[in-house]
N, C-alpha and C positions, 0 to 999 in steps of 0.2 A: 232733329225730330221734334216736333210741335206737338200741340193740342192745340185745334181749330174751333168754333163754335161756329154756328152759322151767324151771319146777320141779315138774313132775309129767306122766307123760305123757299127752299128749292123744289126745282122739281124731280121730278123722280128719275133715279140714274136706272142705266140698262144694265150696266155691268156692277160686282160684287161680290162679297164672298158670300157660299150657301151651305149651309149645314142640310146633307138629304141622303139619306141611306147609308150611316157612319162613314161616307164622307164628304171631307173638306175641301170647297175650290177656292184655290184661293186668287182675284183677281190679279193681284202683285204677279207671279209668274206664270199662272195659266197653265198651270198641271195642277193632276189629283195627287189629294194627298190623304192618306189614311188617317182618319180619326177615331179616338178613342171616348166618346161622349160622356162614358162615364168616370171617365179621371179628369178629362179638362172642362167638357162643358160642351157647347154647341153654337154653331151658326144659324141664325134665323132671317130671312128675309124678312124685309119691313115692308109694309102697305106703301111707301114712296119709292119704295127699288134698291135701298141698300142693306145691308145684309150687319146685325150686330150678333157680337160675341157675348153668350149668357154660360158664367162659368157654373159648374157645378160645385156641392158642397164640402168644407174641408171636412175630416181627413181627406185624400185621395182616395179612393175603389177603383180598381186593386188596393191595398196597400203601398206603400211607399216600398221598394227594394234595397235594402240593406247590403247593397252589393259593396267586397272586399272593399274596393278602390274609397266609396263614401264612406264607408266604417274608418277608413284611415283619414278621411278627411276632417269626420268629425273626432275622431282623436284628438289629431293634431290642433283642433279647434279646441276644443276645452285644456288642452297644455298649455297651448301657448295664451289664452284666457286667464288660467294661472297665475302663470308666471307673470302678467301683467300686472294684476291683481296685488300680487306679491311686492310688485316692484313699487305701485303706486305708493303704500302704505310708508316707503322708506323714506318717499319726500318727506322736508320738515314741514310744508303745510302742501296738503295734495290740494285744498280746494284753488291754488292758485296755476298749479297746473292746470287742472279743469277747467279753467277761464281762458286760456290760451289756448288750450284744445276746442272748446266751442266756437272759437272766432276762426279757426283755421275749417272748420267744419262748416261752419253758415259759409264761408269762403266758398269753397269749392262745390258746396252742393248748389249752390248759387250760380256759378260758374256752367254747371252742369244744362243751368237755363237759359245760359249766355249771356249773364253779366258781366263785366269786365273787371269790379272793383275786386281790390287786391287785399292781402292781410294787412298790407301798410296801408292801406284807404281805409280799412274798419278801425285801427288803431290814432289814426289822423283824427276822424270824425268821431270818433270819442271823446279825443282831445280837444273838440272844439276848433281846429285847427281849421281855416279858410281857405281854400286851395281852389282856384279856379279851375284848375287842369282836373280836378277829381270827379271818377265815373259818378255820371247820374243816380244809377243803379245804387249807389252804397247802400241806402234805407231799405233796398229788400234784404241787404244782409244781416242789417242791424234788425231788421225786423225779425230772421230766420232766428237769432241769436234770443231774440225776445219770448218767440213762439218758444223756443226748445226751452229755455228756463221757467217760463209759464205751465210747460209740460206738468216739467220735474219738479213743481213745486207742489201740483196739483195732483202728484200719484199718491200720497198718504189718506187723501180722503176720497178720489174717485180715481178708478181703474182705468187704465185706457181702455175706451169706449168711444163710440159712437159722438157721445155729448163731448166731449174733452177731444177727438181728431177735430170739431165744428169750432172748438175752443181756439185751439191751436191755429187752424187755417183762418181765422179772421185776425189774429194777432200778424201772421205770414202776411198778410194782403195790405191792411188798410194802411192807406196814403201812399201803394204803389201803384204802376202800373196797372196792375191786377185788382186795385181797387174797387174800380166798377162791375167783377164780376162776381158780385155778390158773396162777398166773405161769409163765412162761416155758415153757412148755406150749401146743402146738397144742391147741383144743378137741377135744373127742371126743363131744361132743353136738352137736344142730343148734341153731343162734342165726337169728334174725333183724330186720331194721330196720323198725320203726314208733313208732308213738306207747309213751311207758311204760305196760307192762301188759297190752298188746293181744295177739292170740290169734294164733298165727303164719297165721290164715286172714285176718287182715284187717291183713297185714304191707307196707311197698313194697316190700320186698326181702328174697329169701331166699337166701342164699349157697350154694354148694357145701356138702354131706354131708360128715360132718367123715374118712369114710375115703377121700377124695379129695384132704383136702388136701396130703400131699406127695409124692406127683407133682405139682399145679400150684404148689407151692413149688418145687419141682426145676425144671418148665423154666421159670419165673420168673425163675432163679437161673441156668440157661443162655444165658434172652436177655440179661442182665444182663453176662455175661462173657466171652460167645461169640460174639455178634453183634454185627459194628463196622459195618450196613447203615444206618444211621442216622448223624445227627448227635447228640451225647452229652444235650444240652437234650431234643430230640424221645422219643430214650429213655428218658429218666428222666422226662417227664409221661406215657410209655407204662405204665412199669412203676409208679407212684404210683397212677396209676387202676386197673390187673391186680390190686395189693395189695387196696386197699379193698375192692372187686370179690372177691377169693378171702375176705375175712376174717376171719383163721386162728384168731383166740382172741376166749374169751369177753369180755375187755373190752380197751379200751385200742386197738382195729383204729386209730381216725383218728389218736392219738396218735403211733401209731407208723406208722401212713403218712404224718405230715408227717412225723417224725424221719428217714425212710429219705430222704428228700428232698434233706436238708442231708446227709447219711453219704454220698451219689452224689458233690454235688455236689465236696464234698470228696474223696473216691477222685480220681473225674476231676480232680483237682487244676483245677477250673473257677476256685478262687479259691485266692488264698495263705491267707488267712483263712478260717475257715467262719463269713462273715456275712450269709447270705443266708438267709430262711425267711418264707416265705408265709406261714403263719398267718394275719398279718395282713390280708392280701388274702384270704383264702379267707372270715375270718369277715369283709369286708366288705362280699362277695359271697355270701353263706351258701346263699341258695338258690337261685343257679345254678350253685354248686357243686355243690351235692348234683342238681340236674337232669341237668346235663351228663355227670356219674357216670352217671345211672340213662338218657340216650337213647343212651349206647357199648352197653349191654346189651339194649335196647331195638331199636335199629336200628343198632346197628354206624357211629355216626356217629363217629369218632373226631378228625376233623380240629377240628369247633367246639371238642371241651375239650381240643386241644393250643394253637388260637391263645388261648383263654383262658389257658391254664396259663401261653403263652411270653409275655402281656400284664402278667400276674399278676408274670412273673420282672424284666423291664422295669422295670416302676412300683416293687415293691418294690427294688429297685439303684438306681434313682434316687431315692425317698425313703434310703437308708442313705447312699448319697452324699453328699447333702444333709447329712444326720447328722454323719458323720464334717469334713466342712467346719467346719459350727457347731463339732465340739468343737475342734478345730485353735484356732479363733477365740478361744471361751470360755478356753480354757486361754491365749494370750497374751493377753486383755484382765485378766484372775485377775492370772500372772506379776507382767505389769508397775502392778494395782491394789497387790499387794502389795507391789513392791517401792517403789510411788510412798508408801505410809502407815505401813510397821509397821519401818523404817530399820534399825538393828540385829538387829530380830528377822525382817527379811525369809527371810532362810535357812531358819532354821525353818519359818515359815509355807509357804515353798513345798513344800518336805519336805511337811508335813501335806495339800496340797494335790494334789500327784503321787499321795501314798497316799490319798484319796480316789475318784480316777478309778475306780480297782477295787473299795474298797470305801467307797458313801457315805457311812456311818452311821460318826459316829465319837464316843467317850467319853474322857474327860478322863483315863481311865490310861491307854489308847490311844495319845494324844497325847505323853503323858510317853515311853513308849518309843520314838514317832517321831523326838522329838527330843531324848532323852538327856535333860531337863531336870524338876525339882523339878514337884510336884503343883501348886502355888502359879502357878510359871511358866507351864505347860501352861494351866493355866485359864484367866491371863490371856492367852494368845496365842487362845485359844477364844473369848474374850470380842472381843475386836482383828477377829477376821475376821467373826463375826456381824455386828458392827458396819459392818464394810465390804459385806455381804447376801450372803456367801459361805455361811452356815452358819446353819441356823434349828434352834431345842433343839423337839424334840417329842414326849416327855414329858408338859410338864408340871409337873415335878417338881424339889425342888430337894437332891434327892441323885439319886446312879444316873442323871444326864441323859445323854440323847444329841442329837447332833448330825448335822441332815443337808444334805449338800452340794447344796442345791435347786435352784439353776439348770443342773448336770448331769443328776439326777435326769430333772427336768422337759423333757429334748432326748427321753428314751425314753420318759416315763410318757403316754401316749397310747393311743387303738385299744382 
């Protein structure tokens, strides 16, 4: 599933979807389907022939329904939040987990848009490493990685807002692909989702008109900081789906609707760390994600893709959980292999080893300044840990090698 823009303008299709007497046709399978206009929003035909989706405003009306099943979901969502929480804190330095969680996170949300580069492509290209064989695509992950700590550095002095998503999506864009469509820029033309290339007549979805979007950026941005009717989780799966739903730019919409995700969760200071991000569950669920998006505008069903969203936050907290346990672990089975084999040089070795955590990839000058020591020395203390299966060369090569910390790697390189 794409976002198409036009490049030339068309002419007006016959068929579409039409919001007319609460209800919705929708062209995709050509039955009626009951709509609910004032919980999701409505269909409007356009003066060229196609038909856009104009959501209405958050809260829902009705109310959101507190039915048993979601009350258990959101439970289960703030335990296991917890306990995550809990867990992070026992690291000896959590911000270094957090850095291996972001790279795994641009990873896969990236992924999500069909890129191919891997968690070992983002950590190669950090390293400077020169790899012909490596996906073109890596820079939109290092970019996603940029956007989301540009986010997070930027919530102490302005809220996520409007001005700070425009912030974030030109950091997402410039120098990829998506370059030329005008980063950090609301569209000003009409986009739509379907297969790539297709005709916005035989599109699933067509977003609001782009001189609409802010006003529905604006009370977006009011339910977001004005309304405390809700519990902070149910909010923020409201306004994730509002996002996608409104659109606002030519490319990059899903990227930056998972990013705004982790920027909530962190405002609400939900966690001490920002280590928590779907991606991974969304693309392992892909296409009922994109369903559950398309039956809120459809039929105003919003409850099924809030207990999804609060299952999604659950299972991912307990997988990072998990995560953070294993490294705890990993790092004192390490400590004490190193301290039980390399005797005198142990000091060192552990030095080189703490500065791994953060960055895996590591080269034999590298090493010499970790540990104040000769070129000669570094090597062989390089050579002492491969041996013990802490560090494998992969390269290749027998200048310019590097070295990667593979058994940490391997806790995040998944999904």
């Amino acid at each position: 599933m794409t976002t198409s823009v036009p490049e030339r303008p068309r002419p007006a299709e016959k068929s579409g979807p039409y919001y007319s007497q609460g209800i919705i046709w929708s062209q995709k399978d050509s039955i009626l389907k009951p709509g609910n206009n004032k919980r999701a929003g409505e269909y409007r035909r356009q003066p060229s022939g196609h038909s856009t989706f104009h959501p209405a405003p958050l809260p829902p009306e009705p109310p959101i329904e507190l039915t048993e099943s979601l009350q258990r979901a959101l439970s289960r969502a703030d335990r296991e939040l917890g306990r995550l929480d809990g867990s992070i804190t026992t690291l000896p330095n959590p911000d270094l987990f957090v850095a291996m969680y972001v790279r795994k996170e641009a990873v896969l949300s990236s992924q999500i848009e069909g890129t191919q580069s891997s968690l070992q492509d983002v950590l190669a290209a950090e390293a400077h490493l020169m790899d012909a064989q490596r996906p073109d695509d890596v820079e939109e992950v290092l970019n996603y990685i940029e956007a989301l700590q540009h986010g997070l550095q930027r919530l102490p002095t302005l809220p996520v807002s409007v001005r700070l998503i425009c912030e974030i999506h030109e950091k997402l864009l410039q120098g990829t692909r998506g370059g030329k469509l005008t980063p950090g820029q609301l569209r000003k033309i009409q986009n739509w989702i379907g297969p790539s290339g297709s005709p916005i007549g035989e599109a699933s979805f067509v977003p609001p008109p782009p001189q609409e979007l802010p006003d529905l950026l604006t009370e977006l941005e009011k339910f977001l900081h004005n309304d405390q009717s809700l519990p902070v989780l149910l909010q923020i799966g409201l306004a994730h789906a509002q996002f996608e739903t409104i659109h606002p730019f030519l490319d990059g919409n899903g990227r930056i609707g998972r990013l705004l995700i982790a920027l909530l969760l962190s405002e609400r200071d939900i966690l001490q760390k920002p280590v928590l991000y779907l991606s991974h569950y969304f693309k392992r669920h892909r296409q009922r994600y994109y369903d559950l998006l398309q039956n809120i505008r459809d039929a105003g069903e919003w409850e099924p893709w809030l207990e999804f969203f609060l299952t999604g936050v659950a299972e991912v907290s307990a997988e990072a959980t998990e995560t953070a346990r294993k490294i705890l672990q990993l790092r004192e089975e390490h400590r004490a292999l190193i301290a039980e084999n390399l005797g005198y040089s142990a000091g060192n070795g552990h030095r080189i080893l703490e500065e791994m955590f953060e960055h895996p990839i590591l080269s034999v000058n590298r090493a010499m300044k970790i540990t104040q020591t000769t070129y000669a020395a570094a090597n062989a203390l390089i050579g002492r840990l491969e041996d013990l299966g802490l560090l494998r060369e992969i390269t290749g090569q027998k200048r310019n090698r590097r070295f990667r910390y593979e058994p940490y790697v391997q806790l995040f390189d998944g999904g």
